[in-house]
C-alpha positions in Angstrom: 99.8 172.2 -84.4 99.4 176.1 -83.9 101.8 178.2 -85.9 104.1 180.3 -84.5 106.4 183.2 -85.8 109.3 180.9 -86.0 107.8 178.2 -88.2 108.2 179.4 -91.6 106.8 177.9 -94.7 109.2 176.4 -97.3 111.2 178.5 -99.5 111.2 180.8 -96.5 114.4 180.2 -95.2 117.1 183.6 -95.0 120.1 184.1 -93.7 120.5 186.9 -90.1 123.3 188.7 -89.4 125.0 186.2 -87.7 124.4 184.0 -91.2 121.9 182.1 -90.0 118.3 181.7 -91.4 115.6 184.0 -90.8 111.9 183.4 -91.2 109.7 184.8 -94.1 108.3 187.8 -91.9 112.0 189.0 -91.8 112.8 192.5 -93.9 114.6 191.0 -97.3 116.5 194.6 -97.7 119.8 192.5 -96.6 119.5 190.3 -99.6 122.1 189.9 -102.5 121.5 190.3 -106.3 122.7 187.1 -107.9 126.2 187.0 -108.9 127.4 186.1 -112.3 127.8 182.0 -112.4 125.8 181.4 -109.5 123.2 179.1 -109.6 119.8 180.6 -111.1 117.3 179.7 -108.4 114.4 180.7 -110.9 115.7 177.8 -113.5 115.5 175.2 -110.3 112.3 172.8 -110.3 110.6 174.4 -107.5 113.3 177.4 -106.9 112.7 180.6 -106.7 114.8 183.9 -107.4 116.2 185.7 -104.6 115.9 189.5 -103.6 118.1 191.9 -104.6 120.4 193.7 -102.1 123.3 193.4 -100.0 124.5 190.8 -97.2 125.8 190.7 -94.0 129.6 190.6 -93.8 129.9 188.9 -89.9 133.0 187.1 -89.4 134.6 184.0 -91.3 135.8 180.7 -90.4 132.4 179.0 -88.8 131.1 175.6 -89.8 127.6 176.3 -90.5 126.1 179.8 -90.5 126.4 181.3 -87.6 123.2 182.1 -86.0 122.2 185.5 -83.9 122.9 183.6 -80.8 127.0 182.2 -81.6 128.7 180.9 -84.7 128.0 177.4 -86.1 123.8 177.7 -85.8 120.8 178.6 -87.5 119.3 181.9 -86.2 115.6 181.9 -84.9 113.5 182.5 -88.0 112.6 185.8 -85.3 115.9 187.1 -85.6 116.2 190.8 -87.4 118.4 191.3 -90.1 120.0 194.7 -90.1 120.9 196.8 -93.4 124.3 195.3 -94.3 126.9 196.2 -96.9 129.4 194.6 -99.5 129.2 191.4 -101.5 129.4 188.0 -100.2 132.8 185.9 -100.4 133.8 182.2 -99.7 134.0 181.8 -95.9 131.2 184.3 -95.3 127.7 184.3 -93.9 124.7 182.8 -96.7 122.9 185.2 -99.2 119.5 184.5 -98.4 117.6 182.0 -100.7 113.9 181.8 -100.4 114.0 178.7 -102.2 110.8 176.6 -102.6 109.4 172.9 -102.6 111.3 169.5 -103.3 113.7 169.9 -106.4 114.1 167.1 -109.2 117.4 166.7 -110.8 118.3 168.9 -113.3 120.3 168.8 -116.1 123.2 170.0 -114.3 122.8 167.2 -111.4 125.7 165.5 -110.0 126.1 162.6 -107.8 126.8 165.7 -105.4 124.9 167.9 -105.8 126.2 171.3 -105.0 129.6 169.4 -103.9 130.4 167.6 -101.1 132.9 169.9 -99.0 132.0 167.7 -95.9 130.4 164.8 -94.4 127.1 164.8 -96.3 126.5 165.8 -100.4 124.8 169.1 -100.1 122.0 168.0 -102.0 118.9 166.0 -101.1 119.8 162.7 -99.4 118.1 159.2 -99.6 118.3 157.2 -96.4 121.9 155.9 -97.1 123.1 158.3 -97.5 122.0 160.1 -93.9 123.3 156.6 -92.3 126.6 157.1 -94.6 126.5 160.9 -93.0 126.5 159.7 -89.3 128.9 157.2 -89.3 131.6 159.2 -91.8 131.3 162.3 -89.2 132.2 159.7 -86.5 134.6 158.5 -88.3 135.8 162.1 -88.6 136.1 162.9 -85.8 136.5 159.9 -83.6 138.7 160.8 -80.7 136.0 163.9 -80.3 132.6 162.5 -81.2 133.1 158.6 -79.2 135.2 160.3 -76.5 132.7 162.2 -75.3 130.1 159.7 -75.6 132.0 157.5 -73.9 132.9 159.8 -70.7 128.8 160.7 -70.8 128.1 157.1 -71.1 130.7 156.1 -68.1 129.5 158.8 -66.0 125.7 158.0 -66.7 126.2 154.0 -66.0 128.1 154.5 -62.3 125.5 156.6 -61.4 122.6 154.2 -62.3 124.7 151.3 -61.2 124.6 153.0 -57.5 120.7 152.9 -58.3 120.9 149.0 -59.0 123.2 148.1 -55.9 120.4 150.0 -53.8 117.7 147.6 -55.3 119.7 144.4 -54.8 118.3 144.0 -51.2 115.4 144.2 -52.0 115.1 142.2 -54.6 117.2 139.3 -53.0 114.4 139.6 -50.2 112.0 138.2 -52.6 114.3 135.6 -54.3 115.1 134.1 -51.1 112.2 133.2 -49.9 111.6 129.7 -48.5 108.7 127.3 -49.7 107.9 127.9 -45.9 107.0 131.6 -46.1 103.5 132.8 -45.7 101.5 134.4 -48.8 102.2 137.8 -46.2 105.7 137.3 -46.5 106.0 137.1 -49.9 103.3 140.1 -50.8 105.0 142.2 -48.6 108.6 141.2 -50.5 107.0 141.6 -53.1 105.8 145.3 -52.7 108.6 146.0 -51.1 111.0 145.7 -54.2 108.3 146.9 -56.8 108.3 150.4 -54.6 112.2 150.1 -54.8 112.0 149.5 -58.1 109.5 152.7 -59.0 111.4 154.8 -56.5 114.9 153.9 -58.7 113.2 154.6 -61.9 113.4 158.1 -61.2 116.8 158.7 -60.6 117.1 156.7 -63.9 115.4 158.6 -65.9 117.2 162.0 -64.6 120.3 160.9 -65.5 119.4 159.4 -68.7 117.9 162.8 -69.8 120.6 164.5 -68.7 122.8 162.7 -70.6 120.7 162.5 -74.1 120.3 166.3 -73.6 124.3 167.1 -73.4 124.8 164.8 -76.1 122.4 165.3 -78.6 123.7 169.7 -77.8 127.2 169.1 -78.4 127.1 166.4 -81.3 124.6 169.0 -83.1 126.8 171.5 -83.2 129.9 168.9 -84.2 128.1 167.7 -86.9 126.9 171.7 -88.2 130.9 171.7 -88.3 131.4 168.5 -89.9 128.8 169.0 -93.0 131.4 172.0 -94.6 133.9 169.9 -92.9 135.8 172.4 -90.9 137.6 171.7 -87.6 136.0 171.8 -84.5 137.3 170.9 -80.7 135.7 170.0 -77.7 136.2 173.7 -76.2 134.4 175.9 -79.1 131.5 172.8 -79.6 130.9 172.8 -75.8 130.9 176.8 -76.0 128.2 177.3 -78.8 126.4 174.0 -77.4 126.0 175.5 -73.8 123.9 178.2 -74.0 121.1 175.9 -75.4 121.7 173.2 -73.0 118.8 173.9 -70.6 116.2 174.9 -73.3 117.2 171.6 -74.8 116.1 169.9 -71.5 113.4 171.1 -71.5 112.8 169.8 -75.1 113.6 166.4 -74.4 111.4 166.3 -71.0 107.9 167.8 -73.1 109.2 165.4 -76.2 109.2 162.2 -73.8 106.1 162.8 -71.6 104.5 163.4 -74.7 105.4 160.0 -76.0 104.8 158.2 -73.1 101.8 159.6 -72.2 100.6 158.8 -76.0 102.2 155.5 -75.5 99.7 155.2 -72.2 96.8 154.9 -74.4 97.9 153.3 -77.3 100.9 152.8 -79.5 99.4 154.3 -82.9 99.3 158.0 -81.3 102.8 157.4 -79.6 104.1 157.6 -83.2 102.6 160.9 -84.0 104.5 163.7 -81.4 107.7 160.5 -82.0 107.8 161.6 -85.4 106.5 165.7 -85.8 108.6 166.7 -82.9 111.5 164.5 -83.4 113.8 167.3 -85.1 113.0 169.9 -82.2 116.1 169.2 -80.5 118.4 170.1 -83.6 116.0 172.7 -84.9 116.6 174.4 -81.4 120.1 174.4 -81.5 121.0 175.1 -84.8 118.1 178.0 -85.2 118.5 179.2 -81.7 114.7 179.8 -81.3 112.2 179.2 -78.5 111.2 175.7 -77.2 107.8 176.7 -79.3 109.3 177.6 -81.7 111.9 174.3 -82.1 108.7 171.9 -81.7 106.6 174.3 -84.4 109.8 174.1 -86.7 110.4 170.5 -86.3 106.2 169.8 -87.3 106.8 172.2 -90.3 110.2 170.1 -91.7 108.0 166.7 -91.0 104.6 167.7 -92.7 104.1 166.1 -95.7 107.1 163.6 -95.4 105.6 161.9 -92.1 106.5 158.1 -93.3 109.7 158.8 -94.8 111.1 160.5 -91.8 109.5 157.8 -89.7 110.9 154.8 -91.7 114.9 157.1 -91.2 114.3 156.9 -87.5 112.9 153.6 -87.0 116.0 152.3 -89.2 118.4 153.8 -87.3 116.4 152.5 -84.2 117.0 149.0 -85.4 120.4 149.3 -85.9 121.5 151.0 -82.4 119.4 148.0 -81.0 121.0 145.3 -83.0 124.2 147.0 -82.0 123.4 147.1 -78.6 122.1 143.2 -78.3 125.5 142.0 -80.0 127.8 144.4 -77.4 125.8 143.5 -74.9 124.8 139.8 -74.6 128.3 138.5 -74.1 128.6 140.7 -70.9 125.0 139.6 -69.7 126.2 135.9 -70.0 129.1 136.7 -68.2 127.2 138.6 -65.1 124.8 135.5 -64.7 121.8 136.6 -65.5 120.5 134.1 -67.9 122.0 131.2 -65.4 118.9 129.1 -64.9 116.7 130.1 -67.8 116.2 126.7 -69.2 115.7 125.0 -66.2 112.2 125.3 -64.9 113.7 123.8 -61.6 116.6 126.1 -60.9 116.6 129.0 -58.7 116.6 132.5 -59.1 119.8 133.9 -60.4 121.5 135.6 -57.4 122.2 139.3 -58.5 126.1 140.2 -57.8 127.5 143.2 -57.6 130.7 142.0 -59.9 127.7 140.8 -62.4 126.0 144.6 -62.3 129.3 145.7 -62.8 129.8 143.6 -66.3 126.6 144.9 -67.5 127.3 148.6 -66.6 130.6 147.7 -69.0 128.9 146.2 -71.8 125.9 148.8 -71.5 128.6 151.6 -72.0 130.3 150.4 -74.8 127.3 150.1 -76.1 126.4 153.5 -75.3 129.4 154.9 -76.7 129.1 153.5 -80.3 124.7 154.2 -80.2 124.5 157.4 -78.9 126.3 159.5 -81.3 124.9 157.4 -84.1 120.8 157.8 -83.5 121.7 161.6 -82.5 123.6 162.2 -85.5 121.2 160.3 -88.0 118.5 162.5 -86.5 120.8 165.7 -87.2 121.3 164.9 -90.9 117.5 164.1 -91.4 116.9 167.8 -90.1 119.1 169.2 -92.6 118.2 167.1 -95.2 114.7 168.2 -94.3 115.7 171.9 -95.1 117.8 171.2 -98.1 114.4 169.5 -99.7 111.9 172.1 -98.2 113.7 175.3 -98.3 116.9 175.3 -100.8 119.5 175.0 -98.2 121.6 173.0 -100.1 122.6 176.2 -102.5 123.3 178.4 -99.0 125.5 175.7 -97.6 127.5 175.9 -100.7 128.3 179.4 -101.0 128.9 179.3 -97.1 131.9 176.5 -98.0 133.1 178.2 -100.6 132.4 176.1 -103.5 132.4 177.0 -107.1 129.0 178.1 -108.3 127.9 175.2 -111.0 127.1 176.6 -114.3 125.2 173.8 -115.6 121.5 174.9 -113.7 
């Protein structure tokens, strides 16, 4: 993986004008001296001390530092960071804090960390408590965080339910066939509904992207909101989220062909762009960089943690998919599909469009409860990524507001 100018190395990570974090080839003239009581980053395990200088004083009132590009983000580590004066304040952008390497607990550590002013202990996290962070932000914020997933997930399942009713002919074709019908018949049945079926898988896919991608924007920038646990609504989320909408796309299409076409030759390489690239989408959105720069970032937070983050997304894999079986079987049995399976002599099941229907409802309350989960599990390992790599557990503390701790 080549470098790039937005992939900083740990303890790198500074705050631009906007608050957001800035790369280690940024100026450090806008950094602030440390203020009495707050935490020394010199007496951390694997801290380091900040510059001296002033901050930025942009405005107040965002969930996360608010990047270059809009509130609520983490600015592209490319992102300059002009002379600024006056002290930082609760409510305000982050001092910078080149902090460095994976911190032990200290004398002063708390089940908490640095507190807990939202969803997620500003601290590192084990892998409960990242599942814990995902489901307590969706329990949050319910109405926003399932609503929307559930209007995606509607939207998304009548469209690829048009795609099914299109292949039912086809595929009736070939279950309808008589013991009479000549091997031609039946090949040509047969390749007629296997070139429906490729043809459909398209269409599929689109909308499945295109779902994925507006989800995984706009619950990124709910959950930024939700870890210093400020309010957020579906207007100001889908404001900062939009802007990054199609460079997201674009993230998710090079992230899949990549693991398909690793999948094509075997699965062992499948798992290696699953895992180094699978925080580009978040890194993206919250740093407002380039695509390169998201899929450099994401390979950066990963190195050296490669199993861990692999065992997070595989758990959370297993549980949407346990989730999804239990939602979904009783609507399956309903629509038919399983009618016959045990008997060797019965006929095809006859596909229904009231039994494609059933399964479009199961798949979306499915859907609805899934989505938000694996997207938000996979937002809270990125930032638990940074807070062990690059300190921003201490920046995301003075950015809520919270009491320095005296006891580092």
């Amino acid at each position: 993986m080549t470098d790039t100018p937005g992939s900083p190395e740990p303890g790198a990570a500074e705050p631009n004008p906007g608050g957001g974090f800035t790369g280690p080839d940024q100026p450090e003239s806008g950094a602030p001296a440390a203020q009495p009581g707050e935490p020394d980053n010199a007496s951390r395990p694997g801290g380091a001390q900040p510059p001296a200088g002033d901050v930025p004083t942009p405005p107040t009132g965002e969930a996360l530092p608010g990047g270059s590009g809009g509130p609520g983000s983490f600015a592209s580590p490319s992102a300059p960071q002009p002379p600024a004066n006056g002290q930082w304040q609760p409510g305000q952008p982050l001092p910078p804090y080149p902090g460095g390497g994976q911190r032990q607990a200290g004398p002063g550590w708390s089940p908490h960390g640095l507190g807990k002013p939202g969803v997620i202990a500003l601290r590192p996290l084990n892998v409960g408590d990242i599942l814990d962070g995902a489901i307590t932000a969706i329990r949050r914020y319910p109405v926003l965080i399932l609503g929307v997933s559930a209007v995606v997930a509607v939207i998304a399942a009548a469209l690829n339910l048009g795609v099914s009713l299109w292949l039912t002919s086809d595929i009736q074709r070939v279950t309808q066939l008589g013991p009479a019908a000549t091997p031609q018949q039946q090949l040509d049945a047969l390749y007629g509904a296997l070139g429906s079926t490729l043809a459909a898988l398209v269409p599929t896919l689109v909308i499945t992207m295109l779902a994925q991608t507006f989800l995984t924007g706009f619950l990124t920038v709910v959950m930024g909101k939700a870890v210093l646990g400020r309010p957020v609504d579906f207007r100001s989320a889908l404001r900062e989220a939009a802007p990054r909408l199609l460079p997201l796309l674009a993230v998710t299409v090079l992230y899949t062909l990549a693991t398909i076409v690793a999948a094509a030759f075997c699965l062992l390489p499948a798992v290696v762009p699953y895992v180094f690239w699978s925080l580009a989408g978040p890194a993206l959105v919250l740093e407002r960089g380039t695509v390169r720069q998201a899929f450099s970032r994401s390979a950066k937070l990963v190195s050296g943690m490669f199993w861990r983050v692999l065992g997070v997304l595989l758990l959370a894999a297993v549980i949407g998919w346990v989730i999804t079986t239990v939602i979904g079987l009783p609507f399956s049995l309903g629509s038919g599909v399983f009618s016959g399976m045990f008997d060797p002599q019965a006929a095809a099941p006859k596909i229904s469009t009231g039994g494609l229907v059933l399964q479009s409802v199961g798949t979306v309350i499915a859907a609805t409860i899934v989505t938000p989960f694996t997207s938000l599990v996979t937002v809270v390992l990125y930032i638990d990524q940074r807070m062990r790599r690059e300190g921003m557990d201490i920046e995301l503390a003075r950015a809520a507001g919270l009491p320095p701790r005296q006891e580092w």
